[in-house]
Steps between C-alpha positions, in 0.01 A plus 500: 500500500173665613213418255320807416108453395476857331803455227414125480127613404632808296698224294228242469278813389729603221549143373147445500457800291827467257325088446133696391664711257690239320202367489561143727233514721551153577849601657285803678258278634786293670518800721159544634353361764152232431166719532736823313270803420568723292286848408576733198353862441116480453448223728613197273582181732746254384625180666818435313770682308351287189188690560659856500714406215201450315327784525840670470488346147194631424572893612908513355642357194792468812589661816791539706556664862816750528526450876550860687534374869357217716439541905383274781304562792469215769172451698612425783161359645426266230877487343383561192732681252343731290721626182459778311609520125482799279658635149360577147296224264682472138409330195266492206128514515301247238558681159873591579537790625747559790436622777724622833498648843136373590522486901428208697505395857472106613436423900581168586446276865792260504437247800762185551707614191209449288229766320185481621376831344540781256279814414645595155436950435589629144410767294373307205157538504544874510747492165276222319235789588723783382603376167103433438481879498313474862675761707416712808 
């Protein structure tokens, strides 16, 4: 059996991600690598899944990913893996109301079966904005 670093990353990817949303971020951590990075929209740096779950808490009354496909690119200079997952945000913002189909995108660098990165894109600054009345 030939070990394949894109699907293995793909699936380490997606269980990272399926762990966040329960929330266990101390199962997520268990797949990142020590010195992990991780940016979200507007610059934010966190360190841990803890720490995005956090501010997670403070932006949804709960969030969940509906996964719409994952791909994998290998470096081959560095061997790097970097994964690509995108779909639609669902949930409730703080006072209840649901919300669905905000887009994200999540780029990951998987190195040694491990995540040692991830930029996190979504549209939820632009709906938070929106449903303020603040449009273009």
């Amino acid at each position: 059996m030939t070990h394949d670093p894109l699907s293995a990353a793909e699936e380490t990817v997606e269980r990272y991600l399926t762990l966040s949303m329960v929330p266990d971020p101390d199962g997520a951590a268990r797949l990142t690598a020590p010195g992990f990075r991780m940016i979200f929209t507007g610059g934010r740096n966190f360190t841990s899944p803890a720490d995005s779950a956090a501010f997670n808490a403070k932006r949804y009354a709960w969030v969940k990913k509906r996964f719409l496909r994952t791909d994998a690119a290998l470096d081959a200079e560095t061997g790097e893996v970097r994964v690509f997952n995108t779909g639609y945000l669902y949930g409730e913002w703080p006072d209840g109301t649901a919300f669905e189909g905000n887009r994200y995108i999540d780029r990951f660098v998987v190195e040694g079966g491990k995540i040692v990165k991830m930029d996190v894109w979504n549209d939820s600054a632009e709906r938070i904005l929106t449903r303020r009345g603040i449009t273009a």
